[in-house]
N, C-alpha and C positions, 0 to 999 in steps of 0.2 A: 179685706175691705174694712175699711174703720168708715163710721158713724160720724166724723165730724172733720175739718180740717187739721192737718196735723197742727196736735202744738207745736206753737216754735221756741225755741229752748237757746236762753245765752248762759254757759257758763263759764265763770271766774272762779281764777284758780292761779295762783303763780305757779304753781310746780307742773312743767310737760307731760311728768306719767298721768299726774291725774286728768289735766285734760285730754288727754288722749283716751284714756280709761273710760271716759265719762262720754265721748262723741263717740266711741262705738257699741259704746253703751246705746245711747242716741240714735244711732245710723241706724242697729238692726233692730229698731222699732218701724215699724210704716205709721204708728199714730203721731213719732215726734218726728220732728224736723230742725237740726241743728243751724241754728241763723249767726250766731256768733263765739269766739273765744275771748275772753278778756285774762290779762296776766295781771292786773293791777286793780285795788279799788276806784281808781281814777279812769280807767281805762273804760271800768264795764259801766260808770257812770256816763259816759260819753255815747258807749256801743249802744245801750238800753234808749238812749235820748235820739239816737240814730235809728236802728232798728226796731223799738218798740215790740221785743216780744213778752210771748205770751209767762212765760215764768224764767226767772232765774235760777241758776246751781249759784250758789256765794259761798267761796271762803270765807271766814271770819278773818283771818291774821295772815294781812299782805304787805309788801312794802310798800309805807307812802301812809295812802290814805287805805283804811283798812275797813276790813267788810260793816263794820256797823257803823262809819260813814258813808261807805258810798249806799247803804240803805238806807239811810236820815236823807241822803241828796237825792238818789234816787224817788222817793217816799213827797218829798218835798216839790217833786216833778210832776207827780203821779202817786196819790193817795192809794190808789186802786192796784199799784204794781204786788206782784205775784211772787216773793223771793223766798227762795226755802233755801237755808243756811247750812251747809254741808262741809262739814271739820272735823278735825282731830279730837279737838278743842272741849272738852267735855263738864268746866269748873261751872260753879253753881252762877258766880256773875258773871262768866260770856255767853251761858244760856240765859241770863238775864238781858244783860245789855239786847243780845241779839234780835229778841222780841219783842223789846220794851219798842229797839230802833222800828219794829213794823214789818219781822219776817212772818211769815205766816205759817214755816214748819222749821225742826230744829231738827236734824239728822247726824250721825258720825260718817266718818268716810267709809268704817268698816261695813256698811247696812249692805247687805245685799242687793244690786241690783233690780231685781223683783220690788223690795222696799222700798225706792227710790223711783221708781216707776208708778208703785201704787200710790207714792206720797204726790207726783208732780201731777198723778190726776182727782187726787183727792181735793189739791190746792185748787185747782180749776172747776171743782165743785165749790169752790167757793170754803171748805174747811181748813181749821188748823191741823196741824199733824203734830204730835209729842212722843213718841215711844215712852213705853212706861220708866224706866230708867231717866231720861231725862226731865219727864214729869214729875219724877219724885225730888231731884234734885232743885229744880226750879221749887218746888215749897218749899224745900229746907233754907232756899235763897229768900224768899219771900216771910217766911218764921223767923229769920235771924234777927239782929240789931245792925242796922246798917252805919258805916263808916265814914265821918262826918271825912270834907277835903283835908281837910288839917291831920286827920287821923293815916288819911290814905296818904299824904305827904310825907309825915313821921314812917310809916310802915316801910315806903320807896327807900327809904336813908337808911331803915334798919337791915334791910334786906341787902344790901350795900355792907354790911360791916359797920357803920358807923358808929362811935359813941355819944351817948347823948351831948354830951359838949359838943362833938361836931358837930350832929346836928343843930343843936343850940344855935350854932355859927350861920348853918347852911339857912335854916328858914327862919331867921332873924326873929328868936324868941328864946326866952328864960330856958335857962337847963330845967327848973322846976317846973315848967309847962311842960318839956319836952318827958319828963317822968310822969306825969298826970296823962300825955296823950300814950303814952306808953303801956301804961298801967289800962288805961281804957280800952286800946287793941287786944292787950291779950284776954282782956275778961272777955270782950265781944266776941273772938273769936275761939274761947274758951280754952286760951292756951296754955303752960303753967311756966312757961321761958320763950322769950324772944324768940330764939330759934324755933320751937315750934309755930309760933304765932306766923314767923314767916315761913313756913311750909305750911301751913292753914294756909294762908292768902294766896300763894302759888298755885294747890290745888285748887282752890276755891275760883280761881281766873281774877284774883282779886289786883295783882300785883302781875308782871310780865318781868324776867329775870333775862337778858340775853346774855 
């Protein structure tokens, strides 16, 4: 017998195993109660507007519109909504973004069950949840020098192969700007060659490479 009505639990997830993983997860509790799946950021913003439950599971990176928008829409609906953000996903700025958007815990897919269990009733107490690992990571995000647009634009093109000429081209400014923003990534991210600089940023969740 549990003490309260089950939570009811939406999660979003594009990939089948995990949702799958996750609702039987779900099922052999009697405290949750699974009320929906969503495969898209767009979808579980819809489902959540529909069904109203009590916490969400959210991928971070879906196609379309992606988990740290449908948390700004969601969020924007419903100040008060319940989302703990459950990924692969581990770089210093999608654990930023994530939270910044309004989740209320940050988990890996790997956490164990039990951990994901204690964290969806911790959130319903009303706390944030962080595991120390990601805890540390979010200060090292929040310590850094952060990356003016112009800088995050230069980095996309670099990360790409480009030379400063093309770039020069692509975001319609001086080669010698596009050296200066150059020169200012890798200090920021304390690289000592582009190529590293762009493997900084990919680790970092800074940059998305498909």
């Amino acid at each position: 017998m549990t003490e309260h009505a089950p939570y009811r639990i939406l999660i979003a997830d594009d990939h089948p195993i995990v949702r799958m993983g996750l609702a039987s997860m779900v099922a052999a509790r009697a405290e949750l109660e699974l009320v929906g799946q969503a495969e898209s950021g767009e979808a579980a913003v819809q489902q959540y507007l529909q069904l109203q439950p009590d916490v969400v599971l959210m991928d971070l990176r879906m196609p379309g519109v992606d988990g740290v928008a449908a948390i700004k829409a969601i969020r924007a609906r419903d100040p008060a909504a319940r989302i703990i953000i459950l990924t692969t996903f581990d770089g210093e700025e999608d654990i930023y973004r994530g939270l910044r958007a309004g989740a209320k815990a940050y988990l890996l897919k790997d956490a164990p069950h039990d951990q994901i269990i204690d964290c969806i009733q911790a959130v319903m107490r009303g706390q944030h949840v962080l595991p120390a690992p990601v805890a540390l990571k979010l200060a090292g995000r929040l310590e850094g020098e952060e990356l003016s647009r112009r800088e995050l634009e230069v980095l996309r093109q670099m990360a790409t192969g480009k030379s400063n000429k093309e770039i020069a081209r692509i975001t319609n400014i001086t080669e010698g700007t596009v050296k200066f923003h150059v020169t200012a990534v890798m200090a920021k991210l304390g690289a000592k060659s582009r190529t590293e600089a762009v493997a900084v940023a990919i680790r970092r969740g800074l940059i998305i490479v498909e």
